[in-house]
PDB file of N, CA, C and O in Angstrom:
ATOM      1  N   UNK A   1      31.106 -29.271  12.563  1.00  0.00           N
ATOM      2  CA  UNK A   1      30.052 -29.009  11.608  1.00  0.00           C
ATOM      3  C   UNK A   1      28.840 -28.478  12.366  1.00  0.00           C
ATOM      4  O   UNK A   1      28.375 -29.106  13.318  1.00  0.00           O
ATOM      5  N   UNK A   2      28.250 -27.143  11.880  1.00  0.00           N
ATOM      6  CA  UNK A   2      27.252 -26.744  12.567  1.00  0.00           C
ATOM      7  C   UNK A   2      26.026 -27.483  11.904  1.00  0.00           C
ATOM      8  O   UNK A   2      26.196 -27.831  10.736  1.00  0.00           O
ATOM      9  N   UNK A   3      24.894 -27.751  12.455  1.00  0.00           N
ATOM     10  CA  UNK A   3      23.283 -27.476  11.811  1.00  0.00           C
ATOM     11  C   UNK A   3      22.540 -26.722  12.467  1.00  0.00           C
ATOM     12  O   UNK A   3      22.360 -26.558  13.673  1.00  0.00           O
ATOM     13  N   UNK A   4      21.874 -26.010  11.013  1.00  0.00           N
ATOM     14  CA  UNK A   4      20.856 -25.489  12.037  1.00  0.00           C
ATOM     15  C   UNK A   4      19.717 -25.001  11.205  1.00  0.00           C
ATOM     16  O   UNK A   4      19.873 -25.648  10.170  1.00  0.00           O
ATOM     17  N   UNK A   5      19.195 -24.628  11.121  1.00  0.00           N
ATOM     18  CA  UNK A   5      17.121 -24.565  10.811  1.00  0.00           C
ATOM     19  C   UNK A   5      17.548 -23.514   9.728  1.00  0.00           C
ATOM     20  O   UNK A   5      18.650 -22.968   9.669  1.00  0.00           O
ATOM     21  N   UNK A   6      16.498 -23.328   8.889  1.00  0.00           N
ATOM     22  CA  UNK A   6      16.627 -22.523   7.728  1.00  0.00           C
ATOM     23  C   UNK A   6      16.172 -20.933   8.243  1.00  0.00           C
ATOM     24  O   UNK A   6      16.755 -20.007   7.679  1.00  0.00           O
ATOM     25  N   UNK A   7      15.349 -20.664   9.090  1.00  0.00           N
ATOM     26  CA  UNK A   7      15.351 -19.589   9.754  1.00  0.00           C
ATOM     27  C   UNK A   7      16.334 -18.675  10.539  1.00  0.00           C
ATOM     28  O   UNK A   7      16.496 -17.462  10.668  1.00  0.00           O
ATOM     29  N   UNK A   8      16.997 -19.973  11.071  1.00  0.00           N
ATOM     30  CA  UNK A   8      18.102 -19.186  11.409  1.00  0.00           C
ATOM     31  C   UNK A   8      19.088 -19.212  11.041  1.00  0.00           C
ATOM     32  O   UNK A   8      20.012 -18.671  11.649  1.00  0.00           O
ATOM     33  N   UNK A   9      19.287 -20.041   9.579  1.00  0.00           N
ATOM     34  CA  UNK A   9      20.652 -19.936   9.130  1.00  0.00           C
ATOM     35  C   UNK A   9      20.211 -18.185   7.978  1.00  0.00           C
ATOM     36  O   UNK A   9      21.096 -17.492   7.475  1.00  0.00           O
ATOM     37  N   UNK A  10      18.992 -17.951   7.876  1.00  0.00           N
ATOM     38  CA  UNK A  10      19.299 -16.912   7.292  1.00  0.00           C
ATOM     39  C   UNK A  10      19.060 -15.906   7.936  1.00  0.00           C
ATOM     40  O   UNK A  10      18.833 -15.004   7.130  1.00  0.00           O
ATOM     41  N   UNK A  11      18.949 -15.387   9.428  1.00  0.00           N
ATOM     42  CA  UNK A  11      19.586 -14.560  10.667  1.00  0.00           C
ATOM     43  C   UNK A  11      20.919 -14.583  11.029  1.00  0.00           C
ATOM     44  O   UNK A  11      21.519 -13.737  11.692  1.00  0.00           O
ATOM     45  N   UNK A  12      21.522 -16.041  10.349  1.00  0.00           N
ATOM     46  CA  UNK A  12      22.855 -15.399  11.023  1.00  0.00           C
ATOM     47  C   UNK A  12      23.526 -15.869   9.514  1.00  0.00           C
ATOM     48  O   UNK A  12      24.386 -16.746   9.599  1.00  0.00           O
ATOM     49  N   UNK A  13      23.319 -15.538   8.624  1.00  0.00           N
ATOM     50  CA  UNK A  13      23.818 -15.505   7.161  1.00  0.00           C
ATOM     51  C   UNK A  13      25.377 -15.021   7.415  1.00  0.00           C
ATOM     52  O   UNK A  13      26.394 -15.713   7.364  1.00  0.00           O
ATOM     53  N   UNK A  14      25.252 -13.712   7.684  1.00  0.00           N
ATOM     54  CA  UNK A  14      26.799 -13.248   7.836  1.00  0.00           C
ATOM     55  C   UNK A  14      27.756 -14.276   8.157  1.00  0.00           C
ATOM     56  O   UNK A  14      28.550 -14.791   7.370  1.00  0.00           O
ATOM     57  N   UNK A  15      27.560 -14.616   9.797  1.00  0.00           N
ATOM     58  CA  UNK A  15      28.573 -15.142  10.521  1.00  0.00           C
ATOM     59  C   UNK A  15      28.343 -16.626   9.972  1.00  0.00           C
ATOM     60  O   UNK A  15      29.456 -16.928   9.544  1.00  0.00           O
ATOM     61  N   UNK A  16      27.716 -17.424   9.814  1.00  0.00           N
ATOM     62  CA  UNK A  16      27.815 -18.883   9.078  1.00  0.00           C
ATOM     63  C   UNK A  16      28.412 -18.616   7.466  1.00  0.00           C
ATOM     64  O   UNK A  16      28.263 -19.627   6.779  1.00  0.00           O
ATOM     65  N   UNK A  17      29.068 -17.439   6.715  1.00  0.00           N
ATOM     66  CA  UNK A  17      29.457 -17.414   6.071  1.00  0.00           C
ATOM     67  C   UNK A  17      30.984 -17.398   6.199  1.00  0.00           C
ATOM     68  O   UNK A  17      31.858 -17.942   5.525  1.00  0.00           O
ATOM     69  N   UNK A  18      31.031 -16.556   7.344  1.00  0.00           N
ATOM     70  CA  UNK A  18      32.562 -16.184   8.103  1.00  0.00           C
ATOM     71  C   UNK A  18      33.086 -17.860   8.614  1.00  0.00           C
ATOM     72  O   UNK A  18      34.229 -18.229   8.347  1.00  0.00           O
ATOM     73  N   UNK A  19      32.168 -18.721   9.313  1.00  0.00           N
ATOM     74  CA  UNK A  19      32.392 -19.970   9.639  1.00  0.00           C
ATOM     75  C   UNK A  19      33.072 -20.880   8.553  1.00  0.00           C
ATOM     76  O   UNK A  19      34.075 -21.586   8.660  1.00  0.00           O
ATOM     77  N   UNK A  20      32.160 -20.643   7.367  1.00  0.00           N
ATOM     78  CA  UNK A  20      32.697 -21.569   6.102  1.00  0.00           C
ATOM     79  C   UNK A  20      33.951 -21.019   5.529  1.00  0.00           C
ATOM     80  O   UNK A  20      34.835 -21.597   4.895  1.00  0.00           O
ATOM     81  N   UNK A  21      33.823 -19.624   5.933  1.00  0.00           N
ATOM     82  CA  UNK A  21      35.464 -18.849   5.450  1.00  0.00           C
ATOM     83  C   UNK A  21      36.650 -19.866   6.165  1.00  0.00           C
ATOM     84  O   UNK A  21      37.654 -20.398   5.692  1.00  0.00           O
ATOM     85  N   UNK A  22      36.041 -19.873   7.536  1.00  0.00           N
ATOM     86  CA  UNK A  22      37.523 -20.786   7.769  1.00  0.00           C
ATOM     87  C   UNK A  22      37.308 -22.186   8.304  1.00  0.00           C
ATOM     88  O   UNK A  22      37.526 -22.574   9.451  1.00  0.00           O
ATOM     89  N   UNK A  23      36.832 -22.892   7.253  1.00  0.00           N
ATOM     90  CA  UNK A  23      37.206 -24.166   7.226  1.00  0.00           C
ATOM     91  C   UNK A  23      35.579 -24.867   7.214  1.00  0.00           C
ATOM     92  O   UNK A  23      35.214 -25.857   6.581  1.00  0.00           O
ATOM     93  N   UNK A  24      34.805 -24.034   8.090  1.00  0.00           N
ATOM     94  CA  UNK A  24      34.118 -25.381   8.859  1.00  0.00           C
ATOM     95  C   UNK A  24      32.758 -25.282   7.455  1.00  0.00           C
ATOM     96  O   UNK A  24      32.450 -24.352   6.710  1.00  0.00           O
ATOM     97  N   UNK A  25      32.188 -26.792   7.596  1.00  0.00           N
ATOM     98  CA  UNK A  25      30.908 -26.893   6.864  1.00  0.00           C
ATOM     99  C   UNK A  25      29.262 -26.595   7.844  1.00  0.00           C
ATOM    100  O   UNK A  25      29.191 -26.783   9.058  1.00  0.00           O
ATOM    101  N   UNK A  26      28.703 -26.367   7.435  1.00  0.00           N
ATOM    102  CA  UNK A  26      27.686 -26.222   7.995  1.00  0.00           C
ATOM    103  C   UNK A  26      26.419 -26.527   7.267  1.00  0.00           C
ATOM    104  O   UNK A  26      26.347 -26.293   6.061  1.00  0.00           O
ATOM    105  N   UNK A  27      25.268 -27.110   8.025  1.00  0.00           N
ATOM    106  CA  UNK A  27      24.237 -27.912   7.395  1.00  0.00           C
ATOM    107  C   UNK A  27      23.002 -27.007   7.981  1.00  0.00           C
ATOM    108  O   UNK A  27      22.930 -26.376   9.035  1.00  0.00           O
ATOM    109  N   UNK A  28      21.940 -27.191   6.785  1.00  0.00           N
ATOM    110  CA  UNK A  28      21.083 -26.509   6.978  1.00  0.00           C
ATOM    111  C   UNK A  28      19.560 -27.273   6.691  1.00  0.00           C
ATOM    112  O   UNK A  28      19.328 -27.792   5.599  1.00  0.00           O
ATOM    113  N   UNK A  29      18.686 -27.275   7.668  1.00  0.00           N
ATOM    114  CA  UNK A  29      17.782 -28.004   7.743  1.00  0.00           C
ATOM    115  C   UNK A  29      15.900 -27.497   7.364  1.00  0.00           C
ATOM    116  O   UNK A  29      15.297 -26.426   7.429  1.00  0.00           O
ATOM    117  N   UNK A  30      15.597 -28.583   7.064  1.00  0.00           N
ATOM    118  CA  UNK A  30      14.097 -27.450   6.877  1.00  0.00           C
ATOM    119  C   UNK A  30      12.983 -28.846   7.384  1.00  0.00           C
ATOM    120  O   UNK A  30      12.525 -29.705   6.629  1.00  0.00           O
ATOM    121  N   UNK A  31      12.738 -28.708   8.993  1.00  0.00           N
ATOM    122  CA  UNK A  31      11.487 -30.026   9.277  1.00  0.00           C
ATOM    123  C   UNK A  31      12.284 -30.866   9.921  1.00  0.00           C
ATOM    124  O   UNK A  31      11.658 -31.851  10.313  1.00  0.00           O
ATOM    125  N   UNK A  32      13.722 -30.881  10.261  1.00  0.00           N
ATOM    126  CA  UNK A  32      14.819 -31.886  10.107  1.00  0.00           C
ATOM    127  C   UNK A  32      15.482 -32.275   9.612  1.00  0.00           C
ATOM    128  O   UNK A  32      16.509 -32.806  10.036  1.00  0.00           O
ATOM    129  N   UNK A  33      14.894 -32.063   7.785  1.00  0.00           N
ATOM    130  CA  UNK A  33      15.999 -32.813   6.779  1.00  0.00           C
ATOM    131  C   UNK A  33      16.973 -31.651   6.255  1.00  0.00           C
ATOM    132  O   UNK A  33      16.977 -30.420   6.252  1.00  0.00           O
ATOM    133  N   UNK A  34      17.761 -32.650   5.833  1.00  0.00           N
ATOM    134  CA  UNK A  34      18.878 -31.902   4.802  1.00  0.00           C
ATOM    135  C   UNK A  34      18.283 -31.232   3.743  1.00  0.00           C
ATOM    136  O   UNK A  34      17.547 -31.849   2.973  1.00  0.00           O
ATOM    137  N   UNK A  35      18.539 -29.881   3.584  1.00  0.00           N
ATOM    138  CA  UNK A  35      17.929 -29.118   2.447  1.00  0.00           C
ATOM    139  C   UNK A  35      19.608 -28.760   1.434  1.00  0.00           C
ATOM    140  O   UNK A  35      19.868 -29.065   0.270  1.00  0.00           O
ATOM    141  N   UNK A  36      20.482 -28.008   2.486  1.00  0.00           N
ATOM    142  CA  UNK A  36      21.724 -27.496   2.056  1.00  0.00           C
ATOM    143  C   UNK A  36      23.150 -27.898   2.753  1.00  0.00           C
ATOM    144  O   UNK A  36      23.132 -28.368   3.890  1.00  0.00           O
ATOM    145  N   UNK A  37      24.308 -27.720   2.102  1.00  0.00           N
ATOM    146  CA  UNK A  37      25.377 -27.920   2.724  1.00  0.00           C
ATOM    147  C   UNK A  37      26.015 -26.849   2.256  1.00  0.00           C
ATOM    148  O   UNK A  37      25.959 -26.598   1.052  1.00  0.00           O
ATOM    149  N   UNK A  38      26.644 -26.133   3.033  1.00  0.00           N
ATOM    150  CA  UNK A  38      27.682 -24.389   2.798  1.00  0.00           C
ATOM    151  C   UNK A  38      29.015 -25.423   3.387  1.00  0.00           C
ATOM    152  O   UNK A  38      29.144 -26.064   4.430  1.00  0.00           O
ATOM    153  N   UNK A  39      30.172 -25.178   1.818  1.00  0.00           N
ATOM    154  CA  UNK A  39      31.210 -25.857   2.280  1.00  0.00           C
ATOM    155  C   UNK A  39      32.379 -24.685   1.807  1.00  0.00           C
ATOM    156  O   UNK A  39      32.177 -23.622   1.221  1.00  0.00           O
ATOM    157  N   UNK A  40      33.420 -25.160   2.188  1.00  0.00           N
ATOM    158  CA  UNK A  40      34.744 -24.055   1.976  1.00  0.00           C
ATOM    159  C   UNK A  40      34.874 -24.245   0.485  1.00  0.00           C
ATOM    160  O   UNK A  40      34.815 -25.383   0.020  1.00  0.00           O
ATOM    161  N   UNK A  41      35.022 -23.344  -0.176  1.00  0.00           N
ATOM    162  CA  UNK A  41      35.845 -23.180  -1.321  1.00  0.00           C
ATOM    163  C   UNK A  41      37.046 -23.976  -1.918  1.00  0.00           C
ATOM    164  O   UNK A  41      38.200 -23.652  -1.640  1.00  0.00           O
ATOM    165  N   UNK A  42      36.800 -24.873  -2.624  1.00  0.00           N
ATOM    166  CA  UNK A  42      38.686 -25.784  -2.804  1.00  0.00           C
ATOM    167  C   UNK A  42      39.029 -24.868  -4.291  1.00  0.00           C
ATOM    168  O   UNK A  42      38.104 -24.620  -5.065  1.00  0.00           O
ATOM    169  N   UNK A  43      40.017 -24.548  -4.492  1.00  0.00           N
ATOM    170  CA  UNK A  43      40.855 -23.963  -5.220  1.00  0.00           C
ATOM    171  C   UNK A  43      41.458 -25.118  -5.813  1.00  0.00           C
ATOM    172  O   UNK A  43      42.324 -25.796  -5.259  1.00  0.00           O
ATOM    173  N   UNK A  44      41.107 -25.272  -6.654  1.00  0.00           N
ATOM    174  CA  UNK A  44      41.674 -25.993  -8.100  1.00  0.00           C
ATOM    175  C   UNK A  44      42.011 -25.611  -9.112  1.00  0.00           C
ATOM    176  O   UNK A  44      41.356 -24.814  -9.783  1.00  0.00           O
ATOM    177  N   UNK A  45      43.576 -26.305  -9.584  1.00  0.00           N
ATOM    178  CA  UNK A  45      43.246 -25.527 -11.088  1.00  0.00           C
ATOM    179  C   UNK A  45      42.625 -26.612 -12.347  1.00  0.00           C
ATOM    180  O   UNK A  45      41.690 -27.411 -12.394  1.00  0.00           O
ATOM    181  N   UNK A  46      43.540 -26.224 -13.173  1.00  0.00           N
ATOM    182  CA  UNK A  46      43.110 -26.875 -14.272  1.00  0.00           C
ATOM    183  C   UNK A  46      43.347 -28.062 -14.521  1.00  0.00           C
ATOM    184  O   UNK A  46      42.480 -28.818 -14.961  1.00  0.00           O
ATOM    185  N   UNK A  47      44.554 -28.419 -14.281  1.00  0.00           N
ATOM    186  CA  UNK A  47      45.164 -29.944 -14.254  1.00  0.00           C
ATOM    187  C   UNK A  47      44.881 -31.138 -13.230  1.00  0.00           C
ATOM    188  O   UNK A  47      45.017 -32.361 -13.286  1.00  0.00           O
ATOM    189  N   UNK A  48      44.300 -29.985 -12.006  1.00  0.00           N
ATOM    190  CA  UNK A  48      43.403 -31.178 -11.156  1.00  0.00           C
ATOM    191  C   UNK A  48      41.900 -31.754 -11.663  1.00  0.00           C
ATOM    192  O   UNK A  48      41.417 -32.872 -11.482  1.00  0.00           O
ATOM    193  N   UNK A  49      41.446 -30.813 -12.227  1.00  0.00           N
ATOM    194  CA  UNK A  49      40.023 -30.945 -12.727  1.00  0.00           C
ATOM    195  C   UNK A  49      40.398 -32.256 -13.860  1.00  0.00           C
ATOM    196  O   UNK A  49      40.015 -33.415 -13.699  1.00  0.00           O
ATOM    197  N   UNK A  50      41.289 -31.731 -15.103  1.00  0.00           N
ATOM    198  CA  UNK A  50      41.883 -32.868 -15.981  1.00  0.00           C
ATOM    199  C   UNK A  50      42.389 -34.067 -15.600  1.00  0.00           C
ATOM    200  O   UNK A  50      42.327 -35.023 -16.374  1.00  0.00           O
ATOM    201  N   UNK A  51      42.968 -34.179 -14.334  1.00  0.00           N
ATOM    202  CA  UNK A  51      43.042 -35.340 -14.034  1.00  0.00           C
ATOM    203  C   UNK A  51      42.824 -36.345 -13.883  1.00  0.00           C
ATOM    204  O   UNK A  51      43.472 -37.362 -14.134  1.00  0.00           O
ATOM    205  N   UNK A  52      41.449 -36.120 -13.257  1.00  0.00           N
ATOM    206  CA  UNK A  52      40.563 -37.027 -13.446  1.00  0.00           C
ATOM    207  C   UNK A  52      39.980 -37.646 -14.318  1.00  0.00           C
ATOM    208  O   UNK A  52      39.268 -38.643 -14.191  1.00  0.00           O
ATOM    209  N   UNK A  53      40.295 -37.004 -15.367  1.00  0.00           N
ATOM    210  CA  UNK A  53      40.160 -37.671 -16.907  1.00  0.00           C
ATOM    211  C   UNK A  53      40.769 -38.681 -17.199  1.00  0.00           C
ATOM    212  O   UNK A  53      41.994 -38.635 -17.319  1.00  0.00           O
ATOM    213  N   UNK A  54      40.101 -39.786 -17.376  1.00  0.00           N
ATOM    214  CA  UNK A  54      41.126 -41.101 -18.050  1.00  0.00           C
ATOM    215  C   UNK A  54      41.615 -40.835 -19.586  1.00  0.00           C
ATOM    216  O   UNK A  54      41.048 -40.287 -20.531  1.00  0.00           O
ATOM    217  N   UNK A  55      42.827 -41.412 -19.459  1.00  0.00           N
ATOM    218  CA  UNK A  55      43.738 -40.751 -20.518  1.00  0.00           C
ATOM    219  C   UNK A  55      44.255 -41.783 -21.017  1.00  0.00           C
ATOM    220  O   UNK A  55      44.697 -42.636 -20.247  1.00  0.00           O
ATOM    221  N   UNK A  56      44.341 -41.988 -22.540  1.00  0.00           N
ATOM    222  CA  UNK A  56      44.848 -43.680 -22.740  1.00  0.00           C
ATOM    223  C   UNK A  56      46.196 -43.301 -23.700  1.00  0.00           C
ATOM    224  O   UNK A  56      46.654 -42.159 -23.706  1.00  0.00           O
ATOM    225  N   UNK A  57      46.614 -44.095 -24.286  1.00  0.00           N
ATOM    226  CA  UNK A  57      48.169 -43.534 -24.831  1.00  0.00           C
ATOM    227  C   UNK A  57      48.081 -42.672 -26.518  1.00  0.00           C
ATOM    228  O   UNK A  57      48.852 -41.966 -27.167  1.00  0.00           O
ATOM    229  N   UNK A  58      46.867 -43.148 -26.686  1.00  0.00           N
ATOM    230  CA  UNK A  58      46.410 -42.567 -28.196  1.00  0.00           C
ATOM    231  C   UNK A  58      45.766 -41.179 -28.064  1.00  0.00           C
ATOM    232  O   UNK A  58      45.319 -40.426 -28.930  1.00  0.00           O
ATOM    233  N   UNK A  59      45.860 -41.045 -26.555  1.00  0.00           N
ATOM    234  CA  UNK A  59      45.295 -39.272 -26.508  1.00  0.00           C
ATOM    235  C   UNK A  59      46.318 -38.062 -26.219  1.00  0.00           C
ATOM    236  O   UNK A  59      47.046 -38.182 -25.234  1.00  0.00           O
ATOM    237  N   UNK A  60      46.419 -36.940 -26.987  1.00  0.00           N
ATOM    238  CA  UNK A  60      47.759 -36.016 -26.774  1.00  0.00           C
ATOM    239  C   UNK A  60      47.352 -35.197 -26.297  1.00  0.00           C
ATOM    240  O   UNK A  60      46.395 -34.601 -26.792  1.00  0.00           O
ATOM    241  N   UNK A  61      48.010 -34.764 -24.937  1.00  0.00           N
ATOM    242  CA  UNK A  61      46.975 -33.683 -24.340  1.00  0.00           C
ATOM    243  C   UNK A  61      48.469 -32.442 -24.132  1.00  0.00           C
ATOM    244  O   UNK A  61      48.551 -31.678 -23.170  1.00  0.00           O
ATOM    245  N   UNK A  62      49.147 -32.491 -24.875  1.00  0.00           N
ATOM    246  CA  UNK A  62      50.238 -31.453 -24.709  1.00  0.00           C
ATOM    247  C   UNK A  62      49.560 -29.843 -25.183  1.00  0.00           C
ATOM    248  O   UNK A  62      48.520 -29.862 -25.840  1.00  0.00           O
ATOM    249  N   UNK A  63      49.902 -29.109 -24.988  1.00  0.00           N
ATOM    250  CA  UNK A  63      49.695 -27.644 -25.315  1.00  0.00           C
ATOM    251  C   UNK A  63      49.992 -27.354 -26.868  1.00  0.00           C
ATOM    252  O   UNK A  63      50.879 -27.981 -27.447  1.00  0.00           O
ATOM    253  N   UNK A  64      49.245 -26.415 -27.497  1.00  0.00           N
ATOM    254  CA  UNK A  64      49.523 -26.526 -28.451  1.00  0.00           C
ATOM    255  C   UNK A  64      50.751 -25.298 -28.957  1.00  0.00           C
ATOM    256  O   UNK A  64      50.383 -24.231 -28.466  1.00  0.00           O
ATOM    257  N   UNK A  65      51.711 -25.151 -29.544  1.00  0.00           N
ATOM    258  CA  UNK A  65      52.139 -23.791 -30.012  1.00  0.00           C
ATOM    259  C   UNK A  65      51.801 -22.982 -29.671  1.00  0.00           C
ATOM    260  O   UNK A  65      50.637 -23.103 -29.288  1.00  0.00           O
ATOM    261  N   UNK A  66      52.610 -21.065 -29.440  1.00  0.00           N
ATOM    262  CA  UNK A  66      51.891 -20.113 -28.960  1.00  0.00           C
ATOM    263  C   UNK A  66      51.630 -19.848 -30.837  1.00  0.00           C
ATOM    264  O   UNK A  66      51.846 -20.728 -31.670  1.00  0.00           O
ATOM    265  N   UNK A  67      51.190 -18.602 -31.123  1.00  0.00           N
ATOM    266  CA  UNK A  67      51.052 -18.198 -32.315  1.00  0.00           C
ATOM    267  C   UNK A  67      50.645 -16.333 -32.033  1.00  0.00           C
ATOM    268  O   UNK A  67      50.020 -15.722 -31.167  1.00  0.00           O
ATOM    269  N   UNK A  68      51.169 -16.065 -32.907  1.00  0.00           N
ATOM    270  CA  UNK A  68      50.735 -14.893 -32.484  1.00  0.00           C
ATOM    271  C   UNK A  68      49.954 -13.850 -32.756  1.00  0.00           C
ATOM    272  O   UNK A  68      50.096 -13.775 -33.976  1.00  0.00           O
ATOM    273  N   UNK A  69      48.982 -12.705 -32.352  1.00  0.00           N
ATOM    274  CA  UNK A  69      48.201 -13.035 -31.904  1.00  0.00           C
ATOM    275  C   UNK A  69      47.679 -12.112 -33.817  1.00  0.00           C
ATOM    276  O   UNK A  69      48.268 -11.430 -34.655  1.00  0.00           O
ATOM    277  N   UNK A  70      46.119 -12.760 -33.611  1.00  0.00           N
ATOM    278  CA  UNK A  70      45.730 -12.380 -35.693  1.00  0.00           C
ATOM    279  C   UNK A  70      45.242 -10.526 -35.249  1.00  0.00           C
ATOM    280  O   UNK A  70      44.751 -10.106 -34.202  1.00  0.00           O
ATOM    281  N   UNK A  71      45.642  -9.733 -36.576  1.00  0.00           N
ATOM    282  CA  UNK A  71      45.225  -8.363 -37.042  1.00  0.00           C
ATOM    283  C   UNK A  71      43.016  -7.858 -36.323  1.00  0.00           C
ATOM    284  O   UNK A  71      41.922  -8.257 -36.721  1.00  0.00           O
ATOM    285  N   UNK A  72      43.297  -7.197 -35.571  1.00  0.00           N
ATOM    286  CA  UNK A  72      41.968  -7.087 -35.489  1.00  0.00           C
ATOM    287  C   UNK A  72      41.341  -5.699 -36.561  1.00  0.00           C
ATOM    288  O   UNK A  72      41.883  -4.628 -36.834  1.00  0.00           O
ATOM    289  N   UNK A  73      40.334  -6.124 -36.880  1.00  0.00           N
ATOM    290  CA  UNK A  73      39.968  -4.597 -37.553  1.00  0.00           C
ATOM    291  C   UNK A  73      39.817  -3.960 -36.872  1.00  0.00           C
ATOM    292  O   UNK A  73      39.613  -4.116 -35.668  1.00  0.00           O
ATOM    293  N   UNK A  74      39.901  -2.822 -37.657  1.00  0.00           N
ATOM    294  CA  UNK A  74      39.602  -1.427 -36.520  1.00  0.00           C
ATOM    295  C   UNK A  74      38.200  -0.876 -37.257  1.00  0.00           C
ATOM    296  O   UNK A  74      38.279  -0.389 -38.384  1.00  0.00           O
ATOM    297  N   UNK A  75      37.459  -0.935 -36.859  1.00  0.00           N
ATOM    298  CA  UNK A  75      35.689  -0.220 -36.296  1.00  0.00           C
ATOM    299  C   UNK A  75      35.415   1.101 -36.362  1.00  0.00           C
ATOM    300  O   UNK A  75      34.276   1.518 -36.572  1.00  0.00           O
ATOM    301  N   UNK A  76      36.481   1.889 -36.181  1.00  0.00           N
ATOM    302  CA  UNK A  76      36.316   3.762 -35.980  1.00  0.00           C
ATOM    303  C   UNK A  76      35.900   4.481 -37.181  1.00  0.00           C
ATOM    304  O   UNK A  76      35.764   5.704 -37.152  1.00  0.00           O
TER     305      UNK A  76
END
């Protein structure tokens, strides 16, 4: 994990971006303190986000039917 001063994290903007590209976090300071944290990207989909949802047995979370798809007007 890098830190480093707000001055120079925005001199070396590029390459502390390239850093968080692969993997690493980096902290950014202003006086000493924590102002920011630049972290990697997690790729989630949908069912991880839902997961975390407490789910009790009276809730149906199945998909619903496709249907297909309704007449749009035409405008011209």
């Amino acid at each position: 994990m890098q830190s480093l001063p707000v001055v120079e994290a925005k001199a070396r903007f590029s390459a502390l971006l390239a850093a968080v590209e692969a993997g690493e976090e980096v902290v950014i300071t202003r006086r000493g303190k924590v102002i920011a944290r630049l972290v990697p990207e997690r790729h989630r989909s949908a069912a991880d986000v839902f997961r975390a949802i407490p789910c009790g047995d009276d809730m149906d979370l199945r998909a619903p039917d496709d249907r297909p798809p309704e007449p749009v007007p035409d405008w011209n």
